[in-house]
N, CA, C and O atoms as a Tripos MOL2 file, in Angstrom:
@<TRIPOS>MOLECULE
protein
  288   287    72     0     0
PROTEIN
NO_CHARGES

@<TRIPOS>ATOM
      1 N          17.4690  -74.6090   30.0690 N.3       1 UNK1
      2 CA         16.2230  -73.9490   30.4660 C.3       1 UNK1
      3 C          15.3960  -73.6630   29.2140 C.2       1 UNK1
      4 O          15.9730  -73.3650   28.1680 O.2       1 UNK1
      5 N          14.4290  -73.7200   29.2640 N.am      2 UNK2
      6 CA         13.3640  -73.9600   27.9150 C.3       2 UNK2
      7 C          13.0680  -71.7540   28.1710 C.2       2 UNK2
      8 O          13.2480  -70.9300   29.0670 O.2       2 UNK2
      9 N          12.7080  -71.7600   27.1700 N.am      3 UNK3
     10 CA         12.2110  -69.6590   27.0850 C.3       3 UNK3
     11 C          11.1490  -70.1600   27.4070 C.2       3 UNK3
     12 O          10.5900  -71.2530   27.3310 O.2       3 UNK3
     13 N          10.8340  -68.4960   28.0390 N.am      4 UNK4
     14 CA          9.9960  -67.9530   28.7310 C.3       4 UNK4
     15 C           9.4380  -67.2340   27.9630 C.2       4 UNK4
     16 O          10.1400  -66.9420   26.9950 O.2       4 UNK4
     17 N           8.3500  -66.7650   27.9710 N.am      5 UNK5
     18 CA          7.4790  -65.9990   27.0150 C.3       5 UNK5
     19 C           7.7910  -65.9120   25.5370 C.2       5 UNK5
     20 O           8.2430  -64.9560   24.9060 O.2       5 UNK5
     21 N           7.3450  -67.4960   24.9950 N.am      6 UNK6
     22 CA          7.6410  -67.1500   23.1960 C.3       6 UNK6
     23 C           5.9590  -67.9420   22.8270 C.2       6 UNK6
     24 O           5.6690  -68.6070   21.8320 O.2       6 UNK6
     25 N           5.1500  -67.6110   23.9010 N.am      7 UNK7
     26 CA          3.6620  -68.2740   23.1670 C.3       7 UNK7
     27 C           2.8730  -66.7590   23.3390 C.2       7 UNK7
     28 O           3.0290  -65.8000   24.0950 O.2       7 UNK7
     29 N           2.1830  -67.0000   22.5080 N.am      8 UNK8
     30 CA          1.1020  -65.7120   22.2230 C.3       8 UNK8
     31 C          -0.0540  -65.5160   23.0130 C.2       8 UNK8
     32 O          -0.7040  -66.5440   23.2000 O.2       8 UNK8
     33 N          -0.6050  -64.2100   23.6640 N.am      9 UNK9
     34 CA         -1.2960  -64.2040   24.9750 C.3       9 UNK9
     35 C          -2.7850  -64.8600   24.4240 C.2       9 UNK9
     36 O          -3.1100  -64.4940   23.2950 O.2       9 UNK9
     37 N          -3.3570  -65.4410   24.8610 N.am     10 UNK10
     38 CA         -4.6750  -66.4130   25.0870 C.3      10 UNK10
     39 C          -5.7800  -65.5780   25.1120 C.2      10 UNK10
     40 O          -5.8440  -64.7290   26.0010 O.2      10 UNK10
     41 N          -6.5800  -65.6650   24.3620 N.am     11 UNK11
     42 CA         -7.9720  -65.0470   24.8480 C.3      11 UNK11
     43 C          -9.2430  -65.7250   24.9240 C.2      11 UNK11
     44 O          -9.9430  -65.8390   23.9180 O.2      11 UNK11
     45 N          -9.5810  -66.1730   26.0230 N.am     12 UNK12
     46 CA        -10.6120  -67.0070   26.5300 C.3      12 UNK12
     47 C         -11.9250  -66.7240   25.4530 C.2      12 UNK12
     48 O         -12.3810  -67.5970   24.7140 O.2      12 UNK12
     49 N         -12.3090  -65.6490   25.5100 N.am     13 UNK13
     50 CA        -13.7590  -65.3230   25.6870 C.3      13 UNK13
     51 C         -13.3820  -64.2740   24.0340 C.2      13 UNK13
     52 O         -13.7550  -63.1060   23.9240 O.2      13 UNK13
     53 N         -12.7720  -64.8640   23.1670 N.am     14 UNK14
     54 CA        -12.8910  -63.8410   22.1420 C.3      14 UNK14
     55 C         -13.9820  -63.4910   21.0410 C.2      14 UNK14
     56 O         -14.0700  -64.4870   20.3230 O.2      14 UNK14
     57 N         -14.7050  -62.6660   20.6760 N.am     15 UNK15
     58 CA        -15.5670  -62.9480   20.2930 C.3      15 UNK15
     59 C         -15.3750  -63.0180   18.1860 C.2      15 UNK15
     60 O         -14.4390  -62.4830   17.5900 O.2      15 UNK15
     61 N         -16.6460  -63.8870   17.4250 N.am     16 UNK16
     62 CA        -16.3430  -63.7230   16.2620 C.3      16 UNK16
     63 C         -17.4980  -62.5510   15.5760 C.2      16 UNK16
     64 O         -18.7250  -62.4570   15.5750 O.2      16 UNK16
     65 N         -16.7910  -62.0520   15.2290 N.am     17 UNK17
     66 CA        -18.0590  -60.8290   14.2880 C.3      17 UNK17
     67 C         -18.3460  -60.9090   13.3260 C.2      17 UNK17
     68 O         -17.4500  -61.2030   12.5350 O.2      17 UNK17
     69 N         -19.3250  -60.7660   12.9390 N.am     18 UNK18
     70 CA        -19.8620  -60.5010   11.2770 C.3      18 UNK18
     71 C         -20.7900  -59.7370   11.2950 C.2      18 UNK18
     72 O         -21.7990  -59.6610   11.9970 O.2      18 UNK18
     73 N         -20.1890  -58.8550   10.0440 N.am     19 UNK19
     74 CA        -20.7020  -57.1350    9.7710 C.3      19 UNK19
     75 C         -21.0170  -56.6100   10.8840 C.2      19 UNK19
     76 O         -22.0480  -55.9590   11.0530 O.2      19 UNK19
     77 N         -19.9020  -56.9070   12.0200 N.am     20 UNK20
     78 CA        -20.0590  -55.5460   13.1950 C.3      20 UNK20
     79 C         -20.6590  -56.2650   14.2720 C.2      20 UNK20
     80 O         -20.5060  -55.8720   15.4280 O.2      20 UNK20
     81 N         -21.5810  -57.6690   13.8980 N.am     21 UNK21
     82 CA        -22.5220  -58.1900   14.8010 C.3      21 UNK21
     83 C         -21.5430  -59.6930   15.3430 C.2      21 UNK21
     84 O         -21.0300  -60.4810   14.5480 O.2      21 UNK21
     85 N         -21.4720  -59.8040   16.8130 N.am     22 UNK22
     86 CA        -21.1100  -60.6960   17.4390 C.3      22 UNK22
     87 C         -22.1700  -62.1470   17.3570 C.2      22 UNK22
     88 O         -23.3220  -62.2200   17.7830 O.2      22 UNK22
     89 N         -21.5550  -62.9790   16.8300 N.am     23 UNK23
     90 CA        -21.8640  -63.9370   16.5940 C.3      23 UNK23
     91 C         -21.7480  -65.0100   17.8500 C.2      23 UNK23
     92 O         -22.7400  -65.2480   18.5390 O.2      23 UNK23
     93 N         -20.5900  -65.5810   18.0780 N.am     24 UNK24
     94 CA        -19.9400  -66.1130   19.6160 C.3      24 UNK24
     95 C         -18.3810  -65.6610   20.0240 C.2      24 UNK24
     96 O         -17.4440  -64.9600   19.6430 O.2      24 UNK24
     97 N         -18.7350  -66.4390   20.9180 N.am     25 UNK25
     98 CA        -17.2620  -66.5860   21.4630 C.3      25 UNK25
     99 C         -16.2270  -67.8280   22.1010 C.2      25 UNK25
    100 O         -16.4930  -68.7040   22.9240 O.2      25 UNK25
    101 N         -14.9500  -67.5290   21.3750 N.am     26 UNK26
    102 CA        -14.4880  -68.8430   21.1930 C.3      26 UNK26
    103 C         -13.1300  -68.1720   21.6680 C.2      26 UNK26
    104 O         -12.9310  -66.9710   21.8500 O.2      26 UNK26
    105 N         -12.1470  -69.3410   21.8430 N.am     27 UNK27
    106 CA        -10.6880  -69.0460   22.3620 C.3      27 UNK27
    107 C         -10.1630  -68.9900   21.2190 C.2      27 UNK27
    108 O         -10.5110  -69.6050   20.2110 O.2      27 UNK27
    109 N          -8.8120  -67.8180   21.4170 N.am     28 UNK28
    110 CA         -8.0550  -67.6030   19.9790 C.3      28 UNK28
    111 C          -6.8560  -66.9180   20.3220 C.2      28 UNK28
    112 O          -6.7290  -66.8670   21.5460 O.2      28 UNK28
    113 N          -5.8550  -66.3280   19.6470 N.am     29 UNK29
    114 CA         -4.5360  -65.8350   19.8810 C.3      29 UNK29
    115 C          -4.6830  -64.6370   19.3270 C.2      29 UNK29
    116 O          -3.6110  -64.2440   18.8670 O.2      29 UNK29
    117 N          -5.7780  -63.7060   19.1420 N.am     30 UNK30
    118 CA         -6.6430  -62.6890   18.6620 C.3      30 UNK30
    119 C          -7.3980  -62.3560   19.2750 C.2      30 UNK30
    120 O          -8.2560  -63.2000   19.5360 O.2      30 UNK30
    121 N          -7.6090  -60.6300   20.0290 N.am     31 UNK31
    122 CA         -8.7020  -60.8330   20.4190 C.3      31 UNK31
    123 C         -10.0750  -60.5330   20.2300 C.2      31 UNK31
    124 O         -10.9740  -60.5530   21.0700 O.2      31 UNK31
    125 N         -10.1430  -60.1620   18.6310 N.am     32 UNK32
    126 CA        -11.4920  -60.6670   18.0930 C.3      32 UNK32
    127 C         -11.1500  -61.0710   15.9270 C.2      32 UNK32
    128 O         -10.5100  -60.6150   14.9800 O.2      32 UNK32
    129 N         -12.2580  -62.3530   16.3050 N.am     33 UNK33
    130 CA        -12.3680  -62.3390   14.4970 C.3      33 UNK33
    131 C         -13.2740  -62.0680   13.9580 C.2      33 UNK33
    132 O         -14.3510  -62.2860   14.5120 O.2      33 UNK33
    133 N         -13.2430  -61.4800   12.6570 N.am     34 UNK34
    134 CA        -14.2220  -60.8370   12.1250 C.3      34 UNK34
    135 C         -14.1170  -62.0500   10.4770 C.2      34 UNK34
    136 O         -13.1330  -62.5600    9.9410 O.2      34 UNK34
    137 N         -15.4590  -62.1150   10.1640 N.am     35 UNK35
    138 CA        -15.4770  -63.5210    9.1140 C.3      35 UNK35
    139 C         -16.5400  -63.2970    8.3540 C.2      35 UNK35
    140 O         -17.6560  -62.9760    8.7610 O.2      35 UNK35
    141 N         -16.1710  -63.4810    7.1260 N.am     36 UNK36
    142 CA        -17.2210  -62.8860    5.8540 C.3      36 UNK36
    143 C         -18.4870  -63.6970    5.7460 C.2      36 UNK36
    144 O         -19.5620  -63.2140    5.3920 O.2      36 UNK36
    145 N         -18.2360  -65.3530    6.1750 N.am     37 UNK37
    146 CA        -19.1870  -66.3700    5.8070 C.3      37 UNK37
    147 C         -19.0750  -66.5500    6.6340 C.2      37 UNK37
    148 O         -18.0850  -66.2760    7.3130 O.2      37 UNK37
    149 N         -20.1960  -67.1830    7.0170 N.am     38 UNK38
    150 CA        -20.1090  -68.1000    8.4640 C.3      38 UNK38
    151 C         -21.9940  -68.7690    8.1860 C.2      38 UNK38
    152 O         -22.7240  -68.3260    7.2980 O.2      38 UNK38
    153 N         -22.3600  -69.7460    9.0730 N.am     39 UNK39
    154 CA        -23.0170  -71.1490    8.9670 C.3      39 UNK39
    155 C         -24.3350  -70.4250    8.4360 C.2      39 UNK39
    156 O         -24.9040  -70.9730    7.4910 O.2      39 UNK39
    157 N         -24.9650  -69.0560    9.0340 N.am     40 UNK40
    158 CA        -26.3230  -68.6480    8.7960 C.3      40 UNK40
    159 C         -26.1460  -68.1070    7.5980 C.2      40 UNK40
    160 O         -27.2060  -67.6010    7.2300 O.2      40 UNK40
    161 N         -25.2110  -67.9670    6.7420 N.am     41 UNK41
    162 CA        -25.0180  -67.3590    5.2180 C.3      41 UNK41
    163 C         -24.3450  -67.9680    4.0350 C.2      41 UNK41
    164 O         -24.0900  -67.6670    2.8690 O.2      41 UNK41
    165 N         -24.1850  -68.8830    4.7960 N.am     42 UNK42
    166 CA        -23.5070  -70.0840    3.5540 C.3      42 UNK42
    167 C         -24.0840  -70.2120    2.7990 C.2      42 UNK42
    168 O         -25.1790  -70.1060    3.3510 O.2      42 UNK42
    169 N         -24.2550  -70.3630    1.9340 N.am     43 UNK43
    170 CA        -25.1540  -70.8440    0.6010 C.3      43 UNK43
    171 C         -25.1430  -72.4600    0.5500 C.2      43 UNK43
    172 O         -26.1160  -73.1290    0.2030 O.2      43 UNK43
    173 N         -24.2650  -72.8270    0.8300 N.am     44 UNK44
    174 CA        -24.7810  -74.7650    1.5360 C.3      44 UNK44
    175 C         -25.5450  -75.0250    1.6150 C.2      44 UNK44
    176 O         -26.2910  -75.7900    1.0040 O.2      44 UNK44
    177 N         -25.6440  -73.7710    3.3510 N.am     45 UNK45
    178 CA        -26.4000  -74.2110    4.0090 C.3      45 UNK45
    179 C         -28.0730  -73.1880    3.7360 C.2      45 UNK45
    180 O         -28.9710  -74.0060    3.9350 O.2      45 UNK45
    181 N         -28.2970  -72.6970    3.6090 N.am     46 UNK46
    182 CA        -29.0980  -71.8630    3.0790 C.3      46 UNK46
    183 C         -30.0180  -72.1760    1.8250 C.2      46 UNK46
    184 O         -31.0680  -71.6090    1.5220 O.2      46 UNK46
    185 N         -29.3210  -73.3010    1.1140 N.am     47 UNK47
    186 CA        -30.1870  -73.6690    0.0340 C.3      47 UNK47
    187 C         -30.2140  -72.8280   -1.4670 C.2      47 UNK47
    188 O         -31.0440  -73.0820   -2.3390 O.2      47 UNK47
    189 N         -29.2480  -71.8790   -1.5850 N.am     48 UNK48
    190 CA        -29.1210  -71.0700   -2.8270 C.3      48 UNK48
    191 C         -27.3620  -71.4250   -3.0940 C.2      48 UNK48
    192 O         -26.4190  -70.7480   -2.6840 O.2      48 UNK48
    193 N         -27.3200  -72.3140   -3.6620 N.am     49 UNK49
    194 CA        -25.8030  -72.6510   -4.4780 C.3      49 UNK49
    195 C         -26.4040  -72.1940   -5.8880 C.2      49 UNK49
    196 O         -27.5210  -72.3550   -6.3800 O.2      49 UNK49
    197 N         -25.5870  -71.7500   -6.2170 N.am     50 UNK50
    198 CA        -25.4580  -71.2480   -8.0720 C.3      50 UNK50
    199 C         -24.4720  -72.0610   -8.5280 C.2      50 UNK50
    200 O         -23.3680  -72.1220   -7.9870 O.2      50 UNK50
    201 N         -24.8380  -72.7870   -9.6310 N.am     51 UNK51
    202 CA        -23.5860  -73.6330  -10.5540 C.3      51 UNK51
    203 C         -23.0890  -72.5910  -11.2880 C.2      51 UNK51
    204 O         -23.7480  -71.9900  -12.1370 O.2      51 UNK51
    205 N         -22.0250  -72.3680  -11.0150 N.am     52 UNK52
    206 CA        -20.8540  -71.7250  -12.0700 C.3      52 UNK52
    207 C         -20.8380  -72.1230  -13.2200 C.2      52 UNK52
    208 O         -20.3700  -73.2580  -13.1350 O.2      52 UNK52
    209 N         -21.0150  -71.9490  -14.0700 N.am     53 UNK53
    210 CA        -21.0620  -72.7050  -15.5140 C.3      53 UNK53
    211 C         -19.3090  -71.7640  -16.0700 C.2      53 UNK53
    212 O         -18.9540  -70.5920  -16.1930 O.2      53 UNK53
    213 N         -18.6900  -73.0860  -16.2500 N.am     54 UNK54
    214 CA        -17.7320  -72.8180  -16.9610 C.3      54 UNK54
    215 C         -16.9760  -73.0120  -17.8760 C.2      54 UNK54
    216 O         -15.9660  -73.7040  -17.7450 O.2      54 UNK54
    217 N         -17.4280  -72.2520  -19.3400 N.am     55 UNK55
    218 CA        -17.0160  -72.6590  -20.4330 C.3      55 UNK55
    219 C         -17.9790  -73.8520  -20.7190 C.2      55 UNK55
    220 O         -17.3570  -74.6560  -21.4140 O.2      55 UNK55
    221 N         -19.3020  -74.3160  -20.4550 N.am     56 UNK56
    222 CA        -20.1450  -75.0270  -20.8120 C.3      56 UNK56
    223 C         -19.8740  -76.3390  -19.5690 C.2      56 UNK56
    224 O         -20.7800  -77.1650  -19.4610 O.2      56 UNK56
    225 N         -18.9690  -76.4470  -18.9110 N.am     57 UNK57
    226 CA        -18.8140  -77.5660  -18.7720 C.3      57 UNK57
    227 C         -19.9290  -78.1970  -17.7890 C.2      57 UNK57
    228 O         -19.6660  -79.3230  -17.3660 O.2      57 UNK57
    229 N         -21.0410  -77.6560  -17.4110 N.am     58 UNK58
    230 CA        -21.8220  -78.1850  -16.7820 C.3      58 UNK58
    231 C         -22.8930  -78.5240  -17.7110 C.2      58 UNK58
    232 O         -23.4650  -79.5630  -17.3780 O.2      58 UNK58
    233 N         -23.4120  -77.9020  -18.9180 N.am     59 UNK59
    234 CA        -24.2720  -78.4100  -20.2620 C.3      59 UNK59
    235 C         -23.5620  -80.0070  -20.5370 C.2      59 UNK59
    236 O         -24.0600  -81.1280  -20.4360 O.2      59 UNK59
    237 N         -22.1500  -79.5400  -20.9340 N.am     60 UNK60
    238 CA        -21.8760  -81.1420  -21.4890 C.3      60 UNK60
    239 C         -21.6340  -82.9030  -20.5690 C.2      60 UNK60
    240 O         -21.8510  -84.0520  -20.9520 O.2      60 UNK60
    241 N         -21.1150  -82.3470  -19.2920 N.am     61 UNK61
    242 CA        -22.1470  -83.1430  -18.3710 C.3      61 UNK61
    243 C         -23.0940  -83.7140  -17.9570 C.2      61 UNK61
    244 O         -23.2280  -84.8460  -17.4920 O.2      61 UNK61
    245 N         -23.9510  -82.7020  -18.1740 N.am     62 UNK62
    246 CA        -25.2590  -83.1990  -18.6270 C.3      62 UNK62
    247 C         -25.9760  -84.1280  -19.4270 C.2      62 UNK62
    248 O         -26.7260  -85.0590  -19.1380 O.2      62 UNK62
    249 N         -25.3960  -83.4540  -20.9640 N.am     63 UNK63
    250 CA        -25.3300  -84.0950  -22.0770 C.3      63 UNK63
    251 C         -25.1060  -85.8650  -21.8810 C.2      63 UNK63
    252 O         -25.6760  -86.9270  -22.1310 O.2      63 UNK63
    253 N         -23.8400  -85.3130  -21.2450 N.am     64 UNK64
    254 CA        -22.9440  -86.8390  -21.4320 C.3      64 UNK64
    255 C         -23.0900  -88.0340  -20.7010 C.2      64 UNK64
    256 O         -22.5480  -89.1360  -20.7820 O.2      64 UNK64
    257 N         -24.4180  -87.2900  -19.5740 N.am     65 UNK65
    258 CA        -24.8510  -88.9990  -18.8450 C.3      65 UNK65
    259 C         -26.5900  -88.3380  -18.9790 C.2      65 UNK65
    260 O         -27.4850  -88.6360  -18.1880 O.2      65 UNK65
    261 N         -26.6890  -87.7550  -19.7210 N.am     66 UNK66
    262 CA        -27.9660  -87.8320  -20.0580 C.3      66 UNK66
    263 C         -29.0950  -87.3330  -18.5060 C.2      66 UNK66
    264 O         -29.8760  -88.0000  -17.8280 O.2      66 UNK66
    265 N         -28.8730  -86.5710  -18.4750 N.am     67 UNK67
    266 CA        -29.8390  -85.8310  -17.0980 C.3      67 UNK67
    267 C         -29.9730  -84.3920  -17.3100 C.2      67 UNK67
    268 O         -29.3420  -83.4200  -17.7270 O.2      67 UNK67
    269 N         -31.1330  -84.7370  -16.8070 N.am     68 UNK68
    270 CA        -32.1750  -83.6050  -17.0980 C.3      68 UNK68
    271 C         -31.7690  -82.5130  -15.8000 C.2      68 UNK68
    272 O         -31.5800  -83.0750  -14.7220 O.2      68 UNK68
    273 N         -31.6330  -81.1200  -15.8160 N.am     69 UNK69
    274 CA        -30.9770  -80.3250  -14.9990 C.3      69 UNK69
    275 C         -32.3580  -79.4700  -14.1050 C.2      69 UNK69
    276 O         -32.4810  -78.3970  -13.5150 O.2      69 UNK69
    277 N         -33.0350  -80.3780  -14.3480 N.am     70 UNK70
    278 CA        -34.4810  -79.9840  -12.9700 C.3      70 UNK70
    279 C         -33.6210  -81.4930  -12.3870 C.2      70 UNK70
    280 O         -32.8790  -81.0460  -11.5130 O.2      70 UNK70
    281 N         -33.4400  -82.6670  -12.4460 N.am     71 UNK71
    282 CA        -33.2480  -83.8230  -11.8070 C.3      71 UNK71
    283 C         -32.3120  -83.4210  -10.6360 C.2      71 UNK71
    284 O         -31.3440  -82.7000  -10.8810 O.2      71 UNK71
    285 N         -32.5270  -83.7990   -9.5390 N.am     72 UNK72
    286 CA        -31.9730  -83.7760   -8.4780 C.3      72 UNK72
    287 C         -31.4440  -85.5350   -8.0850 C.2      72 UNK72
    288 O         -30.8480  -85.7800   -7.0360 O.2      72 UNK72
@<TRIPOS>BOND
     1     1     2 1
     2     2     3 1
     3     3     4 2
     4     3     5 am
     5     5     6 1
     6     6     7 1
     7     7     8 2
     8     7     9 am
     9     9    10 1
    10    10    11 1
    11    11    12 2
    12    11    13 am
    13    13    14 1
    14    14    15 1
    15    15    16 2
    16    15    17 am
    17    17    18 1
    18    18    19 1
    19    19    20 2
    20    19    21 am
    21    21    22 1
    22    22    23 1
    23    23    24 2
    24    23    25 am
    25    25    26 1
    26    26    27 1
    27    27    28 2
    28    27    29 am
    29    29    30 1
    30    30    31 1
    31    31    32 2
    32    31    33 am
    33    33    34 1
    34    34    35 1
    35    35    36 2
    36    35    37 am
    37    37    38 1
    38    38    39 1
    39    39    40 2
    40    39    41 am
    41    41    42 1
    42    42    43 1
    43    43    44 2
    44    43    45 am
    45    45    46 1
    46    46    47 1
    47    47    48 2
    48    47    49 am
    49    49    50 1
    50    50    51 1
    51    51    52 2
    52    51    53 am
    53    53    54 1
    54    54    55 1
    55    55    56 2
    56    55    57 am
    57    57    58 1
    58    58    59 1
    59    59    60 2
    60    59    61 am
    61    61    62 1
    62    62    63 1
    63    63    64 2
    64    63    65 am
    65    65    66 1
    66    66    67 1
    67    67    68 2
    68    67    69 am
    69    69    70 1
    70    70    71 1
    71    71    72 2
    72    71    73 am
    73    73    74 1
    74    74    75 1
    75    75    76 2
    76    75    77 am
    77    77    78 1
    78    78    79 1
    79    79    80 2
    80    79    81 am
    81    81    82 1
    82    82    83 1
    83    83    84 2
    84    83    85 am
    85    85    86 1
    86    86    87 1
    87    87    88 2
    88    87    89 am
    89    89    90 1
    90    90    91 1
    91    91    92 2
    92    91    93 am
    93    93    94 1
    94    94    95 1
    95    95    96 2
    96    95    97 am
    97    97    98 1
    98    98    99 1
    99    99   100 2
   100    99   101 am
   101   101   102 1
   102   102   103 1
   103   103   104 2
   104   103   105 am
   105   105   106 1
   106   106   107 1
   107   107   108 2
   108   107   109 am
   109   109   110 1
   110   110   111 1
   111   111   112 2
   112   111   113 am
   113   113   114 1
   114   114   115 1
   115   115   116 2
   116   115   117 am
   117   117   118 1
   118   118   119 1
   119   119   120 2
   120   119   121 am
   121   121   122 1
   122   122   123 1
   123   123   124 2
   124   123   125 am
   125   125   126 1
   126   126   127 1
   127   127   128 2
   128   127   129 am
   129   129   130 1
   130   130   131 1
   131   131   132 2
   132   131   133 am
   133   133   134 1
   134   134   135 1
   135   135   136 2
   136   135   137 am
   137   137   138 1
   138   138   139 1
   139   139   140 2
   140   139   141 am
   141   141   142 1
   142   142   143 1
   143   143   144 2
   144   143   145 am
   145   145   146 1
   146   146   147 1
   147   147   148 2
   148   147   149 am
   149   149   150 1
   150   150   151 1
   151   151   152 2
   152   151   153 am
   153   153   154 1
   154   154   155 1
   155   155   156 2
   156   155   157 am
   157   157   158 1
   158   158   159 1
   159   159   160 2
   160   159   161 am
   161   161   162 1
   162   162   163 1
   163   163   164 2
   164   163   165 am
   165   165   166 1
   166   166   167 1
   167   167   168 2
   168   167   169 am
   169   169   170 1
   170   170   171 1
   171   171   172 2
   172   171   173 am
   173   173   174 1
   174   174   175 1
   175   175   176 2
   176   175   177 am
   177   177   178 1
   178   178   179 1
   179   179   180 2
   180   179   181 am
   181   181   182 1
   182   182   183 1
   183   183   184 2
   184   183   185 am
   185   185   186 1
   186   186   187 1
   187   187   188 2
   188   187   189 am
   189   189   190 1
   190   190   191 1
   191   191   192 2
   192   191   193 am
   193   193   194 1
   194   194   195 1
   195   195   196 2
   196   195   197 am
   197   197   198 1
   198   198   199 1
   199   199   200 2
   200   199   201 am
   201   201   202 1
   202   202   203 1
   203   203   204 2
   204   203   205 am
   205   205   206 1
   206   206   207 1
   207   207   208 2
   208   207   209 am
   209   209   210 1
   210   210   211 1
   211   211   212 2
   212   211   213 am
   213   213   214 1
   214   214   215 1
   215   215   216 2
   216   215   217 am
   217   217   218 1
   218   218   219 1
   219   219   220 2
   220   219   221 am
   221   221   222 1
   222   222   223 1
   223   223   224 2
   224   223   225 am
   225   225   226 1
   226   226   227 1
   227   227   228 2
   228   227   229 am
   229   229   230 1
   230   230   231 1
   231   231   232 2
   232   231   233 am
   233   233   234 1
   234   234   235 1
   235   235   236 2
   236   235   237 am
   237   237   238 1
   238   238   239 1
   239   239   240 2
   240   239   241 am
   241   241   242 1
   242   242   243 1
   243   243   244 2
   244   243   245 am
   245   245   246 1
   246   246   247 1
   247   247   248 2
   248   247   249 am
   249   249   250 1
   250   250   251 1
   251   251   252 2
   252   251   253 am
   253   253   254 1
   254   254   255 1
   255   255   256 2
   256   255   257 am
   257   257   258 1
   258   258   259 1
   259   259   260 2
   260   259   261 am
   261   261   262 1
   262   262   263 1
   263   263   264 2
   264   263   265 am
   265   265   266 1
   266   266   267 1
   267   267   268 2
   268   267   269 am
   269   269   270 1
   270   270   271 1
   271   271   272 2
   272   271   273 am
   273   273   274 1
   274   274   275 1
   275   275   276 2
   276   275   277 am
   277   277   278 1
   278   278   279 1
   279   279   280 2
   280   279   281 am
   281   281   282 1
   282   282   283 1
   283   283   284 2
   284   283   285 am
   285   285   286 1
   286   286   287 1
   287   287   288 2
@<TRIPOS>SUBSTRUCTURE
     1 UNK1         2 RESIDUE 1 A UNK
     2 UNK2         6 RESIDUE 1 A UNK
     3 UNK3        10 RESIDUE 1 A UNK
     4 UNK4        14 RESIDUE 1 A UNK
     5 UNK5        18 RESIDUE 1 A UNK
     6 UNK6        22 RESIDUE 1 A UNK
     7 UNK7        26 RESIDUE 1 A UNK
     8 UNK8        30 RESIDUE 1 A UNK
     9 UNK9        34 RESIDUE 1 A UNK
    10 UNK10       38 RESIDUE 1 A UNK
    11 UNK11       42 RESIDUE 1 A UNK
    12 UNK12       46 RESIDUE 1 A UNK
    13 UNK13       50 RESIDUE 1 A UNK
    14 UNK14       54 RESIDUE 1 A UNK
    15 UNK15       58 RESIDUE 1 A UNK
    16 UNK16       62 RESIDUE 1 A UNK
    17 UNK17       66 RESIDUE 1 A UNK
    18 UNK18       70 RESIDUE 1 A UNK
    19 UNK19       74 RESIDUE 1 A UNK
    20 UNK20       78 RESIDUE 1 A UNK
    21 UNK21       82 RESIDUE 1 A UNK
    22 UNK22       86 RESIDUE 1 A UNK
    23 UNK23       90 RESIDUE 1 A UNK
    24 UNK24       94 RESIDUE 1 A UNK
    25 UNK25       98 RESIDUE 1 A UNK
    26 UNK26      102 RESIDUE 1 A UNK
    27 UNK27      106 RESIDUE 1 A UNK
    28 UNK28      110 RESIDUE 1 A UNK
    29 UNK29      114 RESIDUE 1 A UNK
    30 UNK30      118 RESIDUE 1 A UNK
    31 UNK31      122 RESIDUE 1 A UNK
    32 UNK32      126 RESIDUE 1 A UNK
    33 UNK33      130 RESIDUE 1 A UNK
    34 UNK34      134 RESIDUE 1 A UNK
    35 UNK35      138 RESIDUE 1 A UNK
    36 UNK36      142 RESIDUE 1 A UNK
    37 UNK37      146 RESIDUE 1 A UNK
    38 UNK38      150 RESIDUE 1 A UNK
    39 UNK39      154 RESIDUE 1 A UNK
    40 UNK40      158 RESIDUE 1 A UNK
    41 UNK41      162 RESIDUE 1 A UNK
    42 UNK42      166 RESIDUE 1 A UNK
    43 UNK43      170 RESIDUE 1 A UNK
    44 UNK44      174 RESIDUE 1 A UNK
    45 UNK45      178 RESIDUE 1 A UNK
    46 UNK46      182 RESIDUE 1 A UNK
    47 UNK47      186 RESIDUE 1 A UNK
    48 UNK48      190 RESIDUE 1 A UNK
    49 UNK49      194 RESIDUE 1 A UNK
    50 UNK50      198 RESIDUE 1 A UNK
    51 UNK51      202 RESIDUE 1 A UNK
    52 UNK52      206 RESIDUE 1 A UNK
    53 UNK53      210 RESIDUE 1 A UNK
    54 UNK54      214 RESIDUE 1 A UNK
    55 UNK55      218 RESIDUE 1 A UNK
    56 UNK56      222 RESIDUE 1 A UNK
    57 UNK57      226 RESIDUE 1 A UNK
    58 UNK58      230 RESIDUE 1 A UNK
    59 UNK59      234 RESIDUE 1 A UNK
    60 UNK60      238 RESIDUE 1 A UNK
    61 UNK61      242 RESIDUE 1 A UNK
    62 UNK62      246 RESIDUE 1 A UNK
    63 UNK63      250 RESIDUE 1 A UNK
    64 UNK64      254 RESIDUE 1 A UNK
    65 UNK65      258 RESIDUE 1 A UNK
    66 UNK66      262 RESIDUE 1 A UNK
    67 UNK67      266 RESIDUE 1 A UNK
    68 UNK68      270 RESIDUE 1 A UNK
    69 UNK69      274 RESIDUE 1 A UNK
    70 UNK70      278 RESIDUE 1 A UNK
    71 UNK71      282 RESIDUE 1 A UNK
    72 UNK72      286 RESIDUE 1 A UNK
């Protein structure tokens, strides 16, 4: 005989939050997630990525195939 109750209860309609505010709702084994980033705050997607510069290594990159860092 295979066990009986070893899966975790289902929640259809769970919702995801960010900062308090319900975003959607999706199925999960939780019944709510709460998520720091999500698609309207990404910086991806949003258009503000910051290059980390680390230890120069984005200057000598540069340098080293010769591009100008306005060049897209």
């Amino acid at each position: 005989m295979p066990k009986s109750d070893i899966h975790p209860k289902w929640f259809d309609n769970a919702p995801i939050l960010w900062e308090g505010k319900p975003i959607c709702l999706i199925g999960s084994t939780k019944r709510q997630l709460e998520v720091d980033i999500w698609l309207a705050n990404h910086p991806f997607y949003i258009d503000s990525q910051v290059v980390t510069d680390s230890e120069g290594r984005v200057e000598r990159f540069m340098k080293k195939y010769r591009l100008d860092s306005t060049d897209q």
